[in-house]
C-alpha positions in Angstrom: 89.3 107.5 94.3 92.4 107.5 96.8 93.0 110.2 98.7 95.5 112.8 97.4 99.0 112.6 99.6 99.6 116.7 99.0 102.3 118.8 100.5 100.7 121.4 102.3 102.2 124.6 102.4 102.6 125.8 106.4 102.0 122.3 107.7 104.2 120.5 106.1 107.2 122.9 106.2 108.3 122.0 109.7 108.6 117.8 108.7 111.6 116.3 110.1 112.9 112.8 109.5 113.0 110.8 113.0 109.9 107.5 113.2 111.5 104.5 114.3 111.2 101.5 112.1 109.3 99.0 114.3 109.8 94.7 113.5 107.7 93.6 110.1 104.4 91.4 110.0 101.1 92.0 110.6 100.7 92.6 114.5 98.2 92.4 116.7 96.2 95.5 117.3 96.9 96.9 120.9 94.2 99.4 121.5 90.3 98.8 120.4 89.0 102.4 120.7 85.2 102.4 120.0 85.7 104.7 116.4 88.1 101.6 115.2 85.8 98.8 116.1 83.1 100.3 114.3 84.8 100.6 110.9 86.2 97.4 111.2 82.5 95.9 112.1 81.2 97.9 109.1 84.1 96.7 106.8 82.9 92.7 108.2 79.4 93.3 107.6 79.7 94.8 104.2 81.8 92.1 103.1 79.6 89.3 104.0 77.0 90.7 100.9 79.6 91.7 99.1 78.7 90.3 95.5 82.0 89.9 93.6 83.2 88.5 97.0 80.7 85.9 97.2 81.1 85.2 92.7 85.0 84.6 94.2 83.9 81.8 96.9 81.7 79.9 94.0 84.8 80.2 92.2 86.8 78.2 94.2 83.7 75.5 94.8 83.8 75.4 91.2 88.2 75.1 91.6 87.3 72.6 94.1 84.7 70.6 92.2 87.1 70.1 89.3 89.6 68.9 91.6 87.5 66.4 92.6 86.8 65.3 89.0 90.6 65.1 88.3 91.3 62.7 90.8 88.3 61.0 89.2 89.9 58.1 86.0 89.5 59.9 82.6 88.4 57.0 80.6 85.2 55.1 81.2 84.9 51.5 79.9 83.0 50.9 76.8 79.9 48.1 76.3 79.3 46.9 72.1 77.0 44.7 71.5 76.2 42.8 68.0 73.7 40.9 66.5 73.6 39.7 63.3 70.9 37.6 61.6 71.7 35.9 58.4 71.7 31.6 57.9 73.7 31.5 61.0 72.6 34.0 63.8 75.7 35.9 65.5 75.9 37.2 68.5 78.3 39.4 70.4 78.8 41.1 73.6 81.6 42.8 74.2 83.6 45.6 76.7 86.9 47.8 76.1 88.9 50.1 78.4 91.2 53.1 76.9 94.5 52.3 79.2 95.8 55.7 81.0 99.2 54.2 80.4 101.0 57.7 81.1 99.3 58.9 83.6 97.6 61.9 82.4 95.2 62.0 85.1 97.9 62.6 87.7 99.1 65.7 85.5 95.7 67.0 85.6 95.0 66.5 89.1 97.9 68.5 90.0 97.2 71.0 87.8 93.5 71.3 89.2 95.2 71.3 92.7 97.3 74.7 91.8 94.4 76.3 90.3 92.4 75.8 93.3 95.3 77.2 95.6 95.4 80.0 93.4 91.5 80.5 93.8 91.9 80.7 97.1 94.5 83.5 97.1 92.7 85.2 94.4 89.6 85.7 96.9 92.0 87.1 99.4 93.1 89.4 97.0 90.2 90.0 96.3 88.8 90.6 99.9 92.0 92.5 100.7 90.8 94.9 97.9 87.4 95.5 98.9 88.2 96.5 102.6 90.6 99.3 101.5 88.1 100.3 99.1 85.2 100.4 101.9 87.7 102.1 104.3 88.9 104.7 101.9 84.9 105.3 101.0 84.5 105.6 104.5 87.4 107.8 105.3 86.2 110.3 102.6 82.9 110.2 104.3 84.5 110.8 107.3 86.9 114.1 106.0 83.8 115.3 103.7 81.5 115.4 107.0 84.4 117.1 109.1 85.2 119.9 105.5 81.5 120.0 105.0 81.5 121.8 108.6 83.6 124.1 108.0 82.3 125.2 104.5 79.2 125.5 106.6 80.5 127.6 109.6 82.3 129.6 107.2 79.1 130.7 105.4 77.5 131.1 108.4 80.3 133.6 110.0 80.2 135.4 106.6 76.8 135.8 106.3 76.6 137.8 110.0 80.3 139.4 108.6 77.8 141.1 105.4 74.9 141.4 107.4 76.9 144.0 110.3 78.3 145.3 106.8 75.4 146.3 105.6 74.3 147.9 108.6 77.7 149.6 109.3 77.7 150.9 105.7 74.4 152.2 106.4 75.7 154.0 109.5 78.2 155.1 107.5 81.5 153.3 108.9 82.8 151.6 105.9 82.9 152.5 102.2 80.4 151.0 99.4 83.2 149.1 98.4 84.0 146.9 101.4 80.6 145.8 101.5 81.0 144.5 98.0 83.8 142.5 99.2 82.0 141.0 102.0 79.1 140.1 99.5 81.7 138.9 97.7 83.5 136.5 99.9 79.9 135.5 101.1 79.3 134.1 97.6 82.4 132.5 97.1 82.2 130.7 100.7 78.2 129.6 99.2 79.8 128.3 96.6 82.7 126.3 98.3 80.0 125.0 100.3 78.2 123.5 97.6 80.9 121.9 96.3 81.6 120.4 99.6 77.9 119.2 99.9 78.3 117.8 96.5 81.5 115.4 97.0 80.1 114.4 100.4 77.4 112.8 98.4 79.6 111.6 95.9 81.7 110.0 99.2 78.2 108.1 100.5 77.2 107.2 96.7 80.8 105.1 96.4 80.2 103.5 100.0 76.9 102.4 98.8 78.3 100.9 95.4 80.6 98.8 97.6 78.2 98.0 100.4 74.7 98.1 98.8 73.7 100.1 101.9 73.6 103.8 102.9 75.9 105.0 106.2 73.8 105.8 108.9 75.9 106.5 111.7 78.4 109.6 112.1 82.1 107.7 111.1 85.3 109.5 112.6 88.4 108.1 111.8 91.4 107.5 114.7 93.9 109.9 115.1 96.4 107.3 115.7 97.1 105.2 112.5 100.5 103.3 113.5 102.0 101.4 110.9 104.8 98.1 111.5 107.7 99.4 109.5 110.0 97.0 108.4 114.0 96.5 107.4 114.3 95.7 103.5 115.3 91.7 103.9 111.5 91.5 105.7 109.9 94.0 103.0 110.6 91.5 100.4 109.5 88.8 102.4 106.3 90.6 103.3 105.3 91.1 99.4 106.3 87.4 98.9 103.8 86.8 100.8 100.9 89.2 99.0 97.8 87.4 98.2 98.3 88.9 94.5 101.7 87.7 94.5 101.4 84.7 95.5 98.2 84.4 93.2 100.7 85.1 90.5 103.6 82.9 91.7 100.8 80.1 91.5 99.6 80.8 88.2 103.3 80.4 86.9 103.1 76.7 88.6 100.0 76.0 87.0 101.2 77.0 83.9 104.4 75.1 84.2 102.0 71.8 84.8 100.5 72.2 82.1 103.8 71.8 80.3 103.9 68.2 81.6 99.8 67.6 81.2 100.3 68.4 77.5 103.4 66.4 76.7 101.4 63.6 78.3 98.4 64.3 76.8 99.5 64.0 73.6 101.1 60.6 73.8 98.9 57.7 72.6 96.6 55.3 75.2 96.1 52.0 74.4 92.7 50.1 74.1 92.1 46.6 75.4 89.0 45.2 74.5 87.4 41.5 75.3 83.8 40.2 73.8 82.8 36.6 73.8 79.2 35.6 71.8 77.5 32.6 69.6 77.6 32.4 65.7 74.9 29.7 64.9 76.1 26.5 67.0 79.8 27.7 67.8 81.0 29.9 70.4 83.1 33.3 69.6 85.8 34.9 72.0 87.7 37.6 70.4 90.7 40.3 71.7 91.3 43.4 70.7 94.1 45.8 70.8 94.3 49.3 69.3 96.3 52.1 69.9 96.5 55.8 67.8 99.4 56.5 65.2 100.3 59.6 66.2 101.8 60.6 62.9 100.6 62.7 60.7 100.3 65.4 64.2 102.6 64.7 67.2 100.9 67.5 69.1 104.5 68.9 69.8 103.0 72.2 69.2 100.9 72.0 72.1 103.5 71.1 74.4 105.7 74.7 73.0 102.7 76.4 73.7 102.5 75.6 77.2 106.1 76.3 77.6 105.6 79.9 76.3 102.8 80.6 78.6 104.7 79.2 81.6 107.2 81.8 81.0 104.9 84.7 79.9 103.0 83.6 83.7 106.5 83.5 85.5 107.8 87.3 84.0 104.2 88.3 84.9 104.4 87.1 88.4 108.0 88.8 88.7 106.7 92.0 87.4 103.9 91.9 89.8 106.4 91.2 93.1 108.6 94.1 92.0 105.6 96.5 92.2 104.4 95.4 95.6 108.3 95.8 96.5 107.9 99.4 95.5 104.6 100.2 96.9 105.8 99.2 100.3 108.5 101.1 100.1 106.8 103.8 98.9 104.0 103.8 101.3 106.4 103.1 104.5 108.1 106.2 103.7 105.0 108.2 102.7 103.4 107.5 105.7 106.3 108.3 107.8 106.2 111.4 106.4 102.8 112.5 107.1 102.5 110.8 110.4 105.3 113.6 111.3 103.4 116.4 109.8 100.4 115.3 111.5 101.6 114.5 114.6 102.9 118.6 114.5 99.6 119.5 113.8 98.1 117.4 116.7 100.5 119.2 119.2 100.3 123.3 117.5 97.8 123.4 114.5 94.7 122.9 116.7 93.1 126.4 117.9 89.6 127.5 119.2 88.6 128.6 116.2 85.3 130.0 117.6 87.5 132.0 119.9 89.7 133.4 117.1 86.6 134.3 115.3 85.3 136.4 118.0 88.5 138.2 118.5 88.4 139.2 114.7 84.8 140.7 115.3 85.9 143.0 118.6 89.0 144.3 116.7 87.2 144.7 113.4 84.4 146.4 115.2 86.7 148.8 116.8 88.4 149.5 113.8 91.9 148.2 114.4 91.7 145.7 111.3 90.2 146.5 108.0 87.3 144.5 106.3 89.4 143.5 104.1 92.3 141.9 106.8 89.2 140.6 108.4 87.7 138.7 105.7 91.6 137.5 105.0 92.4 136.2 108.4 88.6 134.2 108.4 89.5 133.3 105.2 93.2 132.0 106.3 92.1 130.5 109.8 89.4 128.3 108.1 91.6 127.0 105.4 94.0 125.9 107.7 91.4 124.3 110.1 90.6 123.0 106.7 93.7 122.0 105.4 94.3 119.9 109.1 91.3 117.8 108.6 92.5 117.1 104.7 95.8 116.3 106.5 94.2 113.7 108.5 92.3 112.2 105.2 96.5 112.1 103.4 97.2 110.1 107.1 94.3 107.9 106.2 95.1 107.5 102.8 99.0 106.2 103.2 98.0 104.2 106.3 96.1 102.2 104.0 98.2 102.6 100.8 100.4 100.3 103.8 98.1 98.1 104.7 97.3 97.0 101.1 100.3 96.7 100.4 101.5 94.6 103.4 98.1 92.6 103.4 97.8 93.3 106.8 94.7 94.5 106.5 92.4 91.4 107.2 94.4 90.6 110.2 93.8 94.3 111.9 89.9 93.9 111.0 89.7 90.6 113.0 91.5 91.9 115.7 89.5 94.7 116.1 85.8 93.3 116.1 
């Protein structure tokens, strides 16, 4: 589950356009902080057990393997052998080859050739997958630990809030019914906590699914998640390049060979055949010669077929290129804009929160806020604190969304191990 890009009321009011658009193509990383060599070493790791990844490599020895059969002559030659016993004693020995007089082998072969291309960029697809979907589990990991935190702090500050309650309604400071509302508020942070616990487990359930291995180390994700921008002429050119596009691109040639290993395969081979034996005294030497009638079935059909399905692979392919067009497009701009909002956030969101919290107690002890303001301004100071870290998990999320989409991915995880 991706990370939710939401517009955040407060945070995101103050977004103004302005992040220049930097030269296309997957660049080398030019900082290796400690935090980003550790997620891309996890990423690496994980992917070397990574079972579908590893069913995707036998799949191209198996691409690979019939390659290496098509290249390999389709007919063998055939041994007969006769013997006959009657008043004269015959026998024969003889051996026949099936002619590949149109070359059907060579239409094969370069069919097998495209199909073990497009195994190849299918496990780079594939591969390309997996890593956003360990990165994402781990940036949810990440956000979950940092919201867990606060759900826990807030409990903790609201539990001393009901316990000075209680004693100040005791004393006889505040009313019955403000101490109900600070029971209240202590419940409902319990409960937010809970939930938080709960979808931080969820967050290291997922990474194990993809991993087969629980996180044991504390993950933080970088603050700085720069992205290379591009004009539209080297957008196209970048989703060209996709591993699923090109997967697709290649699927349309194979199809399209298979036009011309179907019209080939069903024209008729010839046969020659030689056998030489004895019948009684005399010697035999015989030639033969046969070749299929293709009448009553032309295999035409076969050939229209193929034709159809090169077509229904070449839309496909189109269809496919179009929607990595649009998810650049739309994860450039996405990203742009949350990079602003966070970048805001980074320079005037950020307060002591322990500080504010103390400041809270002296003036609600003194009676210059009500319980009920107090409880408000906690309330509002930890859903903002909250709503920054959530911030950071959107930043995440679109940084990625652009990675995927660029397949740029692979190349920032090597450069950054």
């Amino acid at each position: 589950m991706k990370f939710s890009i939401c517009m955040r009321t407060g945070i995101l009011a103050t977004i103004v356009a302005g992040s220049a658009w930097i030269a296309a193509a997957p660049a080398k990383a030019t900082a290796l902080p400690a935090d980003v060599q550790k997620l891309a070493g996890i990423v690496n790791q994980s992917l070397l057990a990574n079972p579908e990844i590893l069913a995707a490599q036998s799949a191209v020895d198996a691409a690979r393997a019939r390659l290496d059969g098509a290249a390999l002559p389709l007919n063998n030659p055939e041994l007969e052998a006769e013997v006959e016993r009657t008043d004269a004693n015959t026998y024969q020995l003889g051996i026949s080859q099936t002619i590949d007089w149109h070359d059907k082998r060579g239409a094969l072969e370069q069919v097998a050739q495209a199909e073990l291309q497009a195994a190849l960029q299918q496990l780079a697809a594939l591969q390309l997958a997996k890593s956003i979907e360990l990165l994402d589990a781990l940036g949810r990991i990440s956000i979950q630990n940092s919201i867990n935190d606060f759900s826990r702090r807030r409990t903790e500050i609201l539990a001393r809030f009901t316990r000075l309650a209680k004693q100040r309604h005791a004393a006889g400071d505040i009313p019955q019914a403000e101490l109900v509302l600070a029971r209240l508020s202590l419940a409902e942070a319990t409960m937010q906590q809970a939930r938080s616990q709960a979808e931080l487990i969820q967050a290291n359930s997922d990474f194990f699914s993809l991993s087969g291995q629980m996180l044991g180390e504390e993950i933080r994700l970088p603050e700085s998640l720069p992205i290379n921008l591009a004009a539209k002429t080297d957008l196209e050119a970048i989703a060209r390049q996709h591993p699923q596009v090109q997967e697709a691109l290649l699927a349309a040639q194979i199809a399209k060979r298979k036009i011309n290993a179907a019209d080939r395969e069903r024209k008729a081979d010839p046969t020659l055949g030689v056998s030489a034996g004895r019948e009684g005294s005399g010697n035999l030497l015989a030639l033969q010669f046969s070749i299929p009638l293709q009448i009553r079935n032309s295999y035409q059909s076969n050939v229209d077929a193929a034709r159809a399905e090169a077509l229904q692979a070449e839309k496909l392919a189109q269809q496919i290129y179009w929607n990595l067009r649009a998810q650049l497009q739309s994860a450039g701009q996405r990203h742009k804009v949350i990079s602003t909002a966070w970048e805001q956030w980074l320079s005037q969101g950020r307060t002591s929160l322990q500080q504010h919290i103390k400041l809270l107690d002296t003036l609600w002890q003194s009676g210059e806020i009500s319980t009920t303001d107090y409880l408000l301004q906690v309330q509002q100071t930890l859903d903002t604190q909250i709503a920054g870290v959530e911030l950071h998990g959107d930043l995440w999320g679109t940084w990625l969304e652009w990675m995927s989409a660029s397949a740029s991915l692979n190349a920032w995880l090597n450069n950054n191990i």
